[in-house]
MARBA-3410 file (N, C-alpha, C, O; in Angstrom, 1 decimal):
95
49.3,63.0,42.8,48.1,62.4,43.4,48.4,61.1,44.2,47.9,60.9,45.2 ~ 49.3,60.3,43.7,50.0,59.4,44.1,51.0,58.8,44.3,51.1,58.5,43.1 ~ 52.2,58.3,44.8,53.4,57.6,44.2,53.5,56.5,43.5,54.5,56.0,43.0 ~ 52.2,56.0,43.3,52.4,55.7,41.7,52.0,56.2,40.6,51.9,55.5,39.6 ~ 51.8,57.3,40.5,51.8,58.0,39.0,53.5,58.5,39.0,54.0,59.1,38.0
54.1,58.2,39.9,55.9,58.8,39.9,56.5,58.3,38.7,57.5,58.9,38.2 ~ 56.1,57.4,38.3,56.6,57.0,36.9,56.2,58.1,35.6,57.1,58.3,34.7 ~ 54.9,58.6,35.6,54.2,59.4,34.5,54.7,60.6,34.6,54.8,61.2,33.6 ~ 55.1,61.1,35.6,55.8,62.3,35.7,57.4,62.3,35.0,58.4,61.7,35.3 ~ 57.0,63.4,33.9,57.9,62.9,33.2,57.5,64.1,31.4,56.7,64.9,31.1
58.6,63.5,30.6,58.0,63.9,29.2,56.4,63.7,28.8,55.7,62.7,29.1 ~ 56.1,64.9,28.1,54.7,64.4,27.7,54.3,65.2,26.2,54.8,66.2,25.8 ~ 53.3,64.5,25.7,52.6,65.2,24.3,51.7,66.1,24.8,50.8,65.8,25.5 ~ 52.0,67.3,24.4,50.5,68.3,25.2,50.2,68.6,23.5,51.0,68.8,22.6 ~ 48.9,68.4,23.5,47.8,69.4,22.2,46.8,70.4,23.1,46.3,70.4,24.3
46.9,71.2,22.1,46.0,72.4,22.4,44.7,72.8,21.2,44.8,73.0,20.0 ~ 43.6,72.8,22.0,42.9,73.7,21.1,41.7,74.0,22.2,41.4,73.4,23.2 ~ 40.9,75.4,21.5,39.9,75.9,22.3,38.2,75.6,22.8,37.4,76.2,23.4 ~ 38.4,74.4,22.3,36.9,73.8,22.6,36.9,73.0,23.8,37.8,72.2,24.1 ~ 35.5,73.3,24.6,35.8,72.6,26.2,34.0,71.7,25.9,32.8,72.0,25.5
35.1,70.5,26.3,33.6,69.7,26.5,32.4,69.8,27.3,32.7,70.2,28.4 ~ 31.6,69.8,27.1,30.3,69.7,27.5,30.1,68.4,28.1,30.7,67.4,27.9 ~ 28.6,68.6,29.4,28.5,67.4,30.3,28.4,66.0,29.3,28.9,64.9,29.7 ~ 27.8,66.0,28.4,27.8,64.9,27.7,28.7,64.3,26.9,28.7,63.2,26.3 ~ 29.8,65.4,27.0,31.4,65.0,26.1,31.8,64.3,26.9,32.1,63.2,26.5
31.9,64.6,28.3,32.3,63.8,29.6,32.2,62.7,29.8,33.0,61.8,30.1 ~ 30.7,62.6,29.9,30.1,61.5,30.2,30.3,60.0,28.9,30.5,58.8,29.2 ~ 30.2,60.4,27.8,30.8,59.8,26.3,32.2,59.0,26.5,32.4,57.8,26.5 ~ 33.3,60.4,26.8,34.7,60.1,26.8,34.7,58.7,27.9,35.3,57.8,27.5 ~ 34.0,58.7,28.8,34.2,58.0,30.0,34.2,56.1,29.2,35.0,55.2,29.3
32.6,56.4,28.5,32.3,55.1,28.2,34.0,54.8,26.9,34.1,55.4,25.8 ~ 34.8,54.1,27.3,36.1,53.6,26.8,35.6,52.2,25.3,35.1,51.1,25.3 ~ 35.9,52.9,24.4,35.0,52.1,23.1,33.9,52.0,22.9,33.5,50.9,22.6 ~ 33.5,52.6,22.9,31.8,52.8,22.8,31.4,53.9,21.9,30.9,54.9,22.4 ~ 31.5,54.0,20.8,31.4,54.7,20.1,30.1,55.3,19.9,29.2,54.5,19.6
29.8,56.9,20.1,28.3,57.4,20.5,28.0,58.4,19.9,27.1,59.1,20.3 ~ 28.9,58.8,18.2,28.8,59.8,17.6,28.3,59.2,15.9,28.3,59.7,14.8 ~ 27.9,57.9,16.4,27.7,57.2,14.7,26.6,57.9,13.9,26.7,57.9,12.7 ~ 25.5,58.4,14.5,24.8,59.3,13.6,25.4,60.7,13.5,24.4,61.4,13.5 ~ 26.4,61.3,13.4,27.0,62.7,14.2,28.2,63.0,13.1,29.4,63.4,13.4
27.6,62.6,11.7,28.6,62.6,10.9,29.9,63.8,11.1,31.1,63.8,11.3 ~ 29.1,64.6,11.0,29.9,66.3,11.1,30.8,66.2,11.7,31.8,66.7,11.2 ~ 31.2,65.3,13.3,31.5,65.5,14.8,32.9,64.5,14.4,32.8,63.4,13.8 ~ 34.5,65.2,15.0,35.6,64.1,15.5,35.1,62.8,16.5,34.5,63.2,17.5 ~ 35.1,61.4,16.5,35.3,60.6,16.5,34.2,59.8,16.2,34.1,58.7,16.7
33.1,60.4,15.2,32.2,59.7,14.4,32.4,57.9,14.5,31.7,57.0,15.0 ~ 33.4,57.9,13.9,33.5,56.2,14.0,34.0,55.7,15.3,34.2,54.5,15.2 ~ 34.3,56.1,16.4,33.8,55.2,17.5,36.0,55.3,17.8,36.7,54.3,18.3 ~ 36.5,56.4,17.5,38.0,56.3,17.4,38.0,57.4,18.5,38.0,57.3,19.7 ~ 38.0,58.8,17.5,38.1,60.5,18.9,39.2,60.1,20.0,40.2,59.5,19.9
38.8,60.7,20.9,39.6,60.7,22.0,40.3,59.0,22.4,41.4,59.0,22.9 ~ 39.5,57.9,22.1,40.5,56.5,22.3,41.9,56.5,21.6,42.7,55.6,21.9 ~ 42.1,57.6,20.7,43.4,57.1,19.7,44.3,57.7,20.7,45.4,57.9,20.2 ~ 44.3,58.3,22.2,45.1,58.7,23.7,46.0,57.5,23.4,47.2,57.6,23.1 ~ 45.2,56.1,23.7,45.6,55.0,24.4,46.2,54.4,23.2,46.2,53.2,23.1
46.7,55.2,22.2,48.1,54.5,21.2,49.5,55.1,21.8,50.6,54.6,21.6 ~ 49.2,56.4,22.7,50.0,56.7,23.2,50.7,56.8,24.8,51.8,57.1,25.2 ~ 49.5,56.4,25.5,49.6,56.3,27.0,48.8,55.8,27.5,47.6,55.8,27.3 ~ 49.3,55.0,28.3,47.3,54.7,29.4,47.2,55.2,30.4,46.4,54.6,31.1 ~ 47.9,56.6,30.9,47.1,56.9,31.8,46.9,58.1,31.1,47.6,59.0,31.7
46.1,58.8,29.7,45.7,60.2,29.4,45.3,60.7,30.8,44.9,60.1,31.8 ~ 45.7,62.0,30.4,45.0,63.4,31.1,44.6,64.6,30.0,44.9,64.7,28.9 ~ 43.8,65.4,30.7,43.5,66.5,29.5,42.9,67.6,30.9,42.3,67.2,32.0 ~ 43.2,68.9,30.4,42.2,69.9,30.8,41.0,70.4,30.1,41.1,70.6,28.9 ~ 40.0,70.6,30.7,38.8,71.3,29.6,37.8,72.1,30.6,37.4,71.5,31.6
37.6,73.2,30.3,36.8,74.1,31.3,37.5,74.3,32.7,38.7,74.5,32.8 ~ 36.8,74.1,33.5,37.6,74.2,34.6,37.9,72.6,35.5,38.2,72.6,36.7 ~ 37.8,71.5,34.8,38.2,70.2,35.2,39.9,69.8,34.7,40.7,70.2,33.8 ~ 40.2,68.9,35.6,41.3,68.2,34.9,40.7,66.8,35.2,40.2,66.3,36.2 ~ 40.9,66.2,33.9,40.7,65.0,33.8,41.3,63.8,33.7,41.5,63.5,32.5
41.7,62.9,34.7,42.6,62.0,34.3,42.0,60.4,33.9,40.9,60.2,34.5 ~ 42.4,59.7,33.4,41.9,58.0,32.8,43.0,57.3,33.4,44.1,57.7,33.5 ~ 42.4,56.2,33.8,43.2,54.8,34.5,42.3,53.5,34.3,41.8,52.9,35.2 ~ 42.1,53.3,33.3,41.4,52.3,32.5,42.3,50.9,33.4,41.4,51.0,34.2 ~ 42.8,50.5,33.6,43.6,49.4,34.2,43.5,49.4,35.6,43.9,48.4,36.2
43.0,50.6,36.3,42.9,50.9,37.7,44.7,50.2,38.3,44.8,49.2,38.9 ~ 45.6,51.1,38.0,46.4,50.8,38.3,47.9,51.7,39.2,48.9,51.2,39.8 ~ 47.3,53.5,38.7,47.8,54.3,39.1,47.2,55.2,39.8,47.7,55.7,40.8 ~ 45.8,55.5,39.4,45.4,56.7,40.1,44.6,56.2,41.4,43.8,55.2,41.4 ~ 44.9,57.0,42.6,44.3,56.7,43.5,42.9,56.7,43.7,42.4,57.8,43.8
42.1,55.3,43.8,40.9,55.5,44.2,40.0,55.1,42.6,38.8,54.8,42.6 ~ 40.9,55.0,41.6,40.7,54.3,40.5,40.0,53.2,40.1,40.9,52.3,40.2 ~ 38.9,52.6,39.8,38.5,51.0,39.8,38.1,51.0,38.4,37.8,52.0,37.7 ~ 37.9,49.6,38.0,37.8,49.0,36.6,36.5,49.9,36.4,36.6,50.5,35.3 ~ 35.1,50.1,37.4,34.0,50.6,36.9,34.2,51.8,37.0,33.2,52.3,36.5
35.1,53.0,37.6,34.7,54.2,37.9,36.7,54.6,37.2,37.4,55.0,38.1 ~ 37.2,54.5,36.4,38.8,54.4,36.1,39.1,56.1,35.7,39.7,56.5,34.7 ~ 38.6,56.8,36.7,39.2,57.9,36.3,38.9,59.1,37.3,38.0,58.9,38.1 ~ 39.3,60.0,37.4,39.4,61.2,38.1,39.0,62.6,37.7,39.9,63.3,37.0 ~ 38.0,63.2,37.9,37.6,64.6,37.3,37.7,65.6,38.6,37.1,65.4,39.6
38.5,66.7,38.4,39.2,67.1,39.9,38.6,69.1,39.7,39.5,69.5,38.8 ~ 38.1,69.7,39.9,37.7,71.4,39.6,38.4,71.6,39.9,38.5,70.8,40.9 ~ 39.3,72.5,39.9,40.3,73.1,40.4,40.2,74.8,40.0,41.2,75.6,39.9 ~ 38.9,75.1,39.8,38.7,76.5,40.0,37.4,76.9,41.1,36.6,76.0,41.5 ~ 37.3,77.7,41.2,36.9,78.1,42.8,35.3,78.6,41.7,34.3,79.1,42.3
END
């Protein structure tokens, strides 16, 4: 996407499983610590952790889910077009 992601290209941790978020998983994941599942006992990242425990391992996550790829740049530092208020990229790449 850029020549600065040329560094991230490279080894990576992939997980897999079959559940694709919904518009409101999206919109959730986006808000970065904001934990929005505190009454949602049942639900992975109840306490306000879920998808943030990425950023013990990378800062720029990506993930696929449905037909999106989703990338984060919380730093606005790599992805093109990236900024502190909008730090990420949701791209359809099915027709």
């Amino acid at each position: 996407l850029s020549p600065q992601m040329e560094a991230w290209q490279g080894p990576a941790i992939y997980f897999h499983n079959n559940a694709v978020f919904s518009p409101h998983d999206f919109k959730n994941l986006c808000r970065i610590g904001q934990g929005a599942k505190l009454d949602c006992l049942g639900k992975t990242g109840k306490f306000g952790l879920g998808f943030n425990a990425v950023y013990h391992f990378t800062d720029l996550p990506s993930f696929v889910s449905g037909e999106y790829l989703v990338c984060f740049d919380p730093h606005a530092k790599f992805l093109p077009g990236a900024t502190l208020q909008h730090p990420g990229l949701r791209i359809k790449f099915t027709r």
